[in-house]
PLY file of the C-alpha trace (Angstrom):
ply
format ascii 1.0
element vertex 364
property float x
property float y
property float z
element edge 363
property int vertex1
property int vertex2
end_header
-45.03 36.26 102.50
-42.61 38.64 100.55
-40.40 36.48 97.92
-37.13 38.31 99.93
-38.43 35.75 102.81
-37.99 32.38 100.65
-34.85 32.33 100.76
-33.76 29.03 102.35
-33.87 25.47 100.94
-33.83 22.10 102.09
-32.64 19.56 99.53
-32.57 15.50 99.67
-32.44 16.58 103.38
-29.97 19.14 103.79
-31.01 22.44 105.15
-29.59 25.37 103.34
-29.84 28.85 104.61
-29.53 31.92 101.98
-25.51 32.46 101.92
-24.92 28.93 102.11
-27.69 28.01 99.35
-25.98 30.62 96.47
-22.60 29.29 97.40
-24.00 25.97 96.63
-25.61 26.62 94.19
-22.98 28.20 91.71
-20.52 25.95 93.35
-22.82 23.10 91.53
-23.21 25.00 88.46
-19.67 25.22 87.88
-19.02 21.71 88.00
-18.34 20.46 85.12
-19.32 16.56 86.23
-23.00 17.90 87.20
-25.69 16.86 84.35
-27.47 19.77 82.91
-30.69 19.03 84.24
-29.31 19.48 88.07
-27.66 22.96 86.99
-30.45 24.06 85.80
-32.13 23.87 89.20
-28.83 25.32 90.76
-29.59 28.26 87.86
-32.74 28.94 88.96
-32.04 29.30 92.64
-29.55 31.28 91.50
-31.94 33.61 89.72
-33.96 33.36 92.45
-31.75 34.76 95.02
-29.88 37.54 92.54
-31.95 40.47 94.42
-33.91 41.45 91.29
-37.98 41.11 91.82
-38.85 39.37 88.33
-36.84 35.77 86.81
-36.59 35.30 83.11
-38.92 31.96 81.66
-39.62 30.56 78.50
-43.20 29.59 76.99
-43.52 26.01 76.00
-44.04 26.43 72.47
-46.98 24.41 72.43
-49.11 27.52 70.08
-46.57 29.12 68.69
-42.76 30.11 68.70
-41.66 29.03 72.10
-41.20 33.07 73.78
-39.14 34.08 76.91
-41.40 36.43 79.54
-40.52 37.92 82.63
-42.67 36.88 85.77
-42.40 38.71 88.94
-41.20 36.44 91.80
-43.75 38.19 94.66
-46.55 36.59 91.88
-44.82 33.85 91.92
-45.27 33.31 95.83
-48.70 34.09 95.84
-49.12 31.12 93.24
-46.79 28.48 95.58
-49.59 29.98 98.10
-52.48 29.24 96.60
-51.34 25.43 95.70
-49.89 25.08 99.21
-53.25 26.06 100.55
-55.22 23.81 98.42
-53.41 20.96 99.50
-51.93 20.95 102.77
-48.53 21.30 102.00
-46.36 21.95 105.07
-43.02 21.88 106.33
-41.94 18.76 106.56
-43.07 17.35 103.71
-40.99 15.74 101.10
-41.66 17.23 97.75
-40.28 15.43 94.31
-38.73 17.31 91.29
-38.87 15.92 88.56
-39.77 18.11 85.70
-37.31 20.63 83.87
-36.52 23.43 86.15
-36.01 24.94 82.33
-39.62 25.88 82.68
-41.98 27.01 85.04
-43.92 24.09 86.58
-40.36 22.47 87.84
-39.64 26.83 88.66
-42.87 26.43 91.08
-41.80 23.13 92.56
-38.83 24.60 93.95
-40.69 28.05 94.79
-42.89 25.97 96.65
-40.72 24.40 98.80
-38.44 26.92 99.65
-42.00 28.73 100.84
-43.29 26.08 102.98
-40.03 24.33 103.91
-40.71 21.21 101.99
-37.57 18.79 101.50
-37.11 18.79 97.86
-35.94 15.52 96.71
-33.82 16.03 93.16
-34.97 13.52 90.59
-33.54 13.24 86.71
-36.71 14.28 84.55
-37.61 11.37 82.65
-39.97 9.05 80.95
-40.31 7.17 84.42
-39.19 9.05 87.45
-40.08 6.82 89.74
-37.85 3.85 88.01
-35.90 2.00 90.99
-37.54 4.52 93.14
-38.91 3.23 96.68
-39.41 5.78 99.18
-42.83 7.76 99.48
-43.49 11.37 98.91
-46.05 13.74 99.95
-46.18 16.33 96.68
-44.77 15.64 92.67
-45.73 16.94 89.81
-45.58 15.21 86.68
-46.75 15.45 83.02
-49.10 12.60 81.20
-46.36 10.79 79.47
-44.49 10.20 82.65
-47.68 8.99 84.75
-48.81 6.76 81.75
-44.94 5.11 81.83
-45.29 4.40 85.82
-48.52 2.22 84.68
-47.26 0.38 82.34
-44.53 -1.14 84.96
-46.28 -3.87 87.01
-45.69 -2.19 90.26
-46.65 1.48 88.87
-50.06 1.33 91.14
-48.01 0.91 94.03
-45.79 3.66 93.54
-47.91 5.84 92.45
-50.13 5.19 95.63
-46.92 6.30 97.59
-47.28 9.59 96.85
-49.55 11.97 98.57
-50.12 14.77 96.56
-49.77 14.14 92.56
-50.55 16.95 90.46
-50.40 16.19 86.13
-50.29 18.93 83.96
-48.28 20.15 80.80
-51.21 18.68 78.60
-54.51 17.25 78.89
-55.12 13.88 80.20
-56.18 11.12 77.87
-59.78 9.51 79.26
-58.15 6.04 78.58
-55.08 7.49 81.32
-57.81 8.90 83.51
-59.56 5.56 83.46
-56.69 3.73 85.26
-55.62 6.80 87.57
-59.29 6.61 89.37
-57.93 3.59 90.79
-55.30 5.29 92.89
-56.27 5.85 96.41
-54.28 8.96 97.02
-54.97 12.57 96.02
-54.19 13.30 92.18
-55.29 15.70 90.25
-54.70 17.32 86.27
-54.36 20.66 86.35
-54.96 23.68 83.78
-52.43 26.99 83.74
-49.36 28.27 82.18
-46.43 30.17 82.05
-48.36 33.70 82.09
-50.67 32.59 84.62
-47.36 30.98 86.80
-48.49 27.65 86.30
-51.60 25.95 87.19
-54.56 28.31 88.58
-57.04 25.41 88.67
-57.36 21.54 89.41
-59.44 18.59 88.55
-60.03 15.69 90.73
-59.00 12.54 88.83
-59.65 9.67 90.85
-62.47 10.32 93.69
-66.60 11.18 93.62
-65.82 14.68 92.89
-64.21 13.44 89.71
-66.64 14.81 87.05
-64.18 16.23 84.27
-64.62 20.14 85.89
-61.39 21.90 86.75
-62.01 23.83 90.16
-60.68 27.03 90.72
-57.67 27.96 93.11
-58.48 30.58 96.05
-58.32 34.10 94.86
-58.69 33.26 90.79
-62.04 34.48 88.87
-63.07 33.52 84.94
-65.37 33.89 82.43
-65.64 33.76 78.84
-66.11 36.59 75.75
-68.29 36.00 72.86
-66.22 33.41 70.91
-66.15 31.58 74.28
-62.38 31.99 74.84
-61.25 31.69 78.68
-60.55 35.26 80.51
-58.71 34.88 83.83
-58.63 37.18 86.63
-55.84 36.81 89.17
-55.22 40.12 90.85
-52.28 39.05 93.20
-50.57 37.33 89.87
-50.88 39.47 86.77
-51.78 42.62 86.46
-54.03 42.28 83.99
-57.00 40.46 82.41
-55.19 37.06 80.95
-57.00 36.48 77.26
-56.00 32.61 76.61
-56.84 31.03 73.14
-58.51 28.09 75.16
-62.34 27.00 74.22
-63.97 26.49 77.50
-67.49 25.44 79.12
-68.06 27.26 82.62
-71.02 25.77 84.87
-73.11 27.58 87.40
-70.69 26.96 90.37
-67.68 28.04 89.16
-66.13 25.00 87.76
-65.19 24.14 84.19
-63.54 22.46 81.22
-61.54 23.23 78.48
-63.10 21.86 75.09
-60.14 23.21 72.61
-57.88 25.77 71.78
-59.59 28.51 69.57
-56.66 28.50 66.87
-57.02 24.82 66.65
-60.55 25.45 65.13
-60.75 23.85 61.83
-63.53 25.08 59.56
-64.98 22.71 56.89
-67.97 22.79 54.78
-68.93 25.93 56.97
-68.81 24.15 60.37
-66.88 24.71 63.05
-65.00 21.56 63.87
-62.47 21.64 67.39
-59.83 19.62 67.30
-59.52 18.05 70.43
-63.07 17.11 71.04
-62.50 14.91 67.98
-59.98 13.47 69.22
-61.31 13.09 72.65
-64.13 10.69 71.08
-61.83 8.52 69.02
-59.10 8.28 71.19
-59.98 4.78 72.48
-59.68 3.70 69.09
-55.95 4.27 68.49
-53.02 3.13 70.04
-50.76 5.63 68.14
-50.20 9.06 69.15
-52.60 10.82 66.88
-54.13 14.54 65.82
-56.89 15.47 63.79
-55.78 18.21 61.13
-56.50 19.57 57.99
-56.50 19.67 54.10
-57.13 22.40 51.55
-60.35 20.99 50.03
-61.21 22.67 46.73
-65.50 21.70 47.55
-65.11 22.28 51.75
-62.56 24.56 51.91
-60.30 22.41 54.56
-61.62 18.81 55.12
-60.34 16.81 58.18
-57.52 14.53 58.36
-56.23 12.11 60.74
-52.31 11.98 61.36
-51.52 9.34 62.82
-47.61 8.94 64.16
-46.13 5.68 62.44
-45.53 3.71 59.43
-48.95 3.21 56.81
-51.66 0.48 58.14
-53.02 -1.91 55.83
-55.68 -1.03 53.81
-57.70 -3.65 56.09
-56.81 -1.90 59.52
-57.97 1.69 58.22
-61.02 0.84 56.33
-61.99 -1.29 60.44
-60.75 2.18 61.80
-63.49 3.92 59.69
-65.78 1.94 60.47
-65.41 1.97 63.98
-65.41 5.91 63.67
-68.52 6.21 62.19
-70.25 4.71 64.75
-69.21 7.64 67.49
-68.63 11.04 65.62
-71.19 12.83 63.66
-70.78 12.62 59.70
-69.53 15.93 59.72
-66.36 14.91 61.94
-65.58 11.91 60.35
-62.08 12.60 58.90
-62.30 12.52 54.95
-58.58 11.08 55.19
-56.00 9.37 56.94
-52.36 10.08 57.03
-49.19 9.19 58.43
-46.13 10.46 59.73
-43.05 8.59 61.33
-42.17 10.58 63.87
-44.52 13.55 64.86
-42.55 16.91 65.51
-42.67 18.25 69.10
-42.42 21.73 70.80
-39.25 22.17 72.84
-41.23 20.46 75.94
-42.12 17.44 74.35
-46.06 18.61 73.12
-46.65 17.46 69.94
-46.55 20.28 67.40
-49.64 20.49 65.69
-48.39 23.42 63.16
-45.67 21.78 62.04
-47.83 18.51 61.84
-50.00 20.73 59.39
-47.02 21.93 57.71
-46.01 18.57 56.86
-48.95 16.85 55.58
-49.61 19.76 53.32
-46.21 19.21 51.50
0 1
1 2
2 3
3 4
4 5
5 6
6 7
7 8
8 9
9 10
10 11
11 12
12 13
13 14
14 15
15 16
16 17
17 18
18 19
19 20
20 21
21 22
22 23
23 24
24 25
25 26
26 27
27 28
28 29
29 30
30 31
31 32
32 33
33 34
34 35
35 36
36 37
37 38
38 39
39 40
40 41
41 42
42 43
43 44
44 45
45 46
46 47
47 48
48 49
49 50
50 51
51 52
52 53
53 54
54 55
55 56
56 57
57 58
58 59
59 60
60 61
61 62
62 63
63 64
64 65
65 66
66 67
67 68
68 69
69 70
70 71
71 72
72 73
73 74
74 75
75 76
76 77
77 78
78 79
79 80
80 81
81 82
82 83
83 84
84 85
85 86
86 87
87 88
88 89
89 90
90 91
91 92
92 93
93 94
94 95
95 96
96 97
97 98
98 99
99 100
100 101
101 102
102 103
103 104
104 105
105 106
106 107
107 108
108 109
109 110
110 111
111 112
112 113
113 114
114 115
115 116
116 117
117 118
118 119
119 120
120 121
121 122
122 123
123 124
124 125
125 126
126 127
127 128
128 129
129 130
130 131
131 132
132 133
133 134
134 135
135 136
136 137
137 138
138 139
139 140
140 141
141 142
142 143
143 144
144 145
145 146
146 147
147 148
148 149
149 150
150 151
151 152
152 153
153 154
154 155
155 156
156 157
157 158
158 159
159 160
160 161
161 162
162 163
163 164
164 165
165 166
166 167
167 168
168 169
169 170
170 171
171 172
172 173
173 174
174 175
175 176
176 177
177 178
178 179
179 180
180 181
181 182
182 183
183 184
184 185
185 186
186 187
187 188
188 189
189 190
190 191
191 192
192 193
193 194
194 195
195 196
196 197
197 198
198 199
199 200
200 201
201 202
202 203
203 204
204 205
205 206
206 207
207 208
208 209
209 210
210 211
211 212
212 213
213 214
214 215
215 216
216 217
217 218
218 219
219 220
220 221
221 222
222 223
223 224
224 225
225 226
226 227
227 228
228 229
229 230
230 231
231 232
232 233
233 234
234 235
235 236
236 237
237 238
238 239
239 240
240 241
241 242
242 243
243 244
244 245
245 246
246 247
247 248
248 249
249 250
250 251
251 252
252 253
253 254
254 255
255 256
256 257
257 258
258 259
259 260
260 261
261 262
262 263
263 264
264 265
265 266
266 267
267 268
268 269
269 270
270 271
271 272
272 273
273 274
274 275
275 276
276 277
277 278
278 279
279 280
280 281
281 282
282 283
283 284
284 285
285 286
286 287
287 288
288 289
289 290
290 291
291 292
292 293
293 294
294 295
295 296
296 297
297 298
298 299
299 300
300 301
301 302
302 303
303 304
304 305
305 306
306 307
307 308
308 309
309 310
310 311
311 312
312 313
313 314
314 315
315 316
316 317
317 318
318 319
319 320
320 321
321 322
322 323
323 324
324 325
325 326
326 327
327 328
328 329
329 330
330 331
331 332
332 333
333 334
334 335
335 336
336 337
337 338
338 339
339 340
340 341
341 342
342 343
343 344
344 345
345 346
346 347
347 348
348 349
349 350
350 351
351 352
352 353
353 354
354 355
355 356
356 357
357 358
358 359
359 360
360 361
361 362
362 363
């Protein structure tokens, strides 16, 4: 399909056509009673519909200076494709929004259904979406935070179960999250993408056999890794060229893989190369806190590791059981030589906690 073709729209269950859909649209955007999270929907459909073959988005921040690029829509398309595809969307279905349409996974939730025909149901993005929400749905997309605030409601299961299709991305998904999502019995999955790549160009099954921790490639996508085993993705139909990502990753015979860090996460001390997130991965079950591992200048390693953990100072009694308790699963060499703590960790403009600025701090 050429991106001229989506041009219609049905939303909460009214059928727009093109004319009718930009009138709409800017009609809503000039209201000064709508909330800014429904014009900027009404601003990207705008965009959408302006005749030009590329929209404006911004990066999420999340390794670096948040950046604005332009994407072309006819890549766009062949992305809302390739997810379609891989999961049976169809027209028909009943589609929820509730991420930012400020960046590009709630972009590609209304690309999508304007491409199959989809009713897209308008919902404020928000810890809990599905708060005083009822009705079923057959596709969402959600980050971590918002599926881990579901759970924690008594009836969070059920709702969950109601919808068909749930994709997670935006970060990675904590194995004590994962643990309670492979009890759902419909079809969720976390995901692995970004802006350049127009979201998500792989999936991992989260709660079924196939569920192994390996993110499966979308049709049409290849990979591999260079020497310092950074990911390499090749998606003809998407970007025109070779996408070098700073992402650490582990590809298997078939295909599938894993992400094990981010390469300018990599702390070296003592000589060895220490990631991050694989740290943090083993302790995580350890800490209720929202945590990071980071770094020190150490005058005898160089930079020795530190845990940051977001909240006011534990007794001396709770960190010296926390040491403890981390000696017994990471290797000497990962054991973090201090722990810190900060009130209120800083976050990226999409609500990813900010690891530079985390750094930053500490080293104050």
């Amino acid at each position: 399909m050429n991106y001229h073709e989506a041009n219609s729209l049905t939303l909460d269950g009214r059928y727009f056509e093109e004319n009718d859909l930009i009138s709409f649209s800017k009609a809503q955007t000039a209201d000064p009673n709508i909330p800014g999270w429904k014009k900027s929907i009404f601003n990207f459909i705008i965009d959408w519909l302006d005749g030009s073959d590329h929209i404006i988005a911004k990066t999420s921040g999340s390794t670096g200076i948040p950046k604005t690029i332009r994407l072309k829509k006819q890549s766009m398309i062949h992305s809302a494709l390739k997810t379609a595809a891989f999961l049976g969307l169809k027209k028909g279905d009943a589609a929820m929004l509730c991420l930012s349409a400020d960046f590009i996974a709630g972009k590609m939730m209304i690309v999508r259904s304007m491409l199959t025909g989809m009713d897209l149901k308008l919902v404020e993005p928000s810890g809990n979406p599905l708060k005083n929400k009822d009705e079923g749905y057959d596709f969402a997309a959600m980050i971590p935070m918002q599926v881990y605030s579901i759970l924690q409601e008594d009836d969070g299961i059920i709702k969950l179960n109601r919808i068909r299709n749930l994709i997670i991305g935006g970060a990675p998904v904590a194995e004590i999250l994962k643990q309670k999502i492979i009890t759902l019995h419909n079809h969720t999955y976390s995901t692995y993408g970004m802006t350049e790549t127009v979201t998500h160009i792989a999936m991992e099954k989260l709660n079924s056999p196939e569920a192994d921790g390996f993110l499966r490639l979308l049709p049409g996508i290849k990979i591999k890794t260079d020497p310092q085993k950074r990911l390499l993705i090749t998606a003809p139909d998407i970007s025109d060229e070779m996408i070098i990502t700073n992402d650490l990753a582990e590809i298997r015979e078939d295909g599938s893989f894993r992400i094990l860090g981010r390469a300018d996460n990599i702390i070296i001390s003592g000589g060895i190369k220490n990631i991050p997130e694989i740290i943090e991965k083993k302790i995580e079950q350890l800490i209720n806190e929202r945590f990071v591992i980071s770094s020190l200048p150490d005058e005898k390693l160089g930079e020795k590791l530190v845990l940051v953990i977001e909240g006011h100072p534990w007794t001396k009694e709770k960190k010296h059981a926390l040491k403890q308790s981390m000696t017994e699963v990471l290797h000497p060499f990962e054991n973090p030589k201090q722990i810190v703590f900060i009130t209120k960790f800083p976050e990226t403009s999409n609500q990813k906690t900010d690891r530079l600025s985390i750094k930053n701090l500490i080293c104050k």
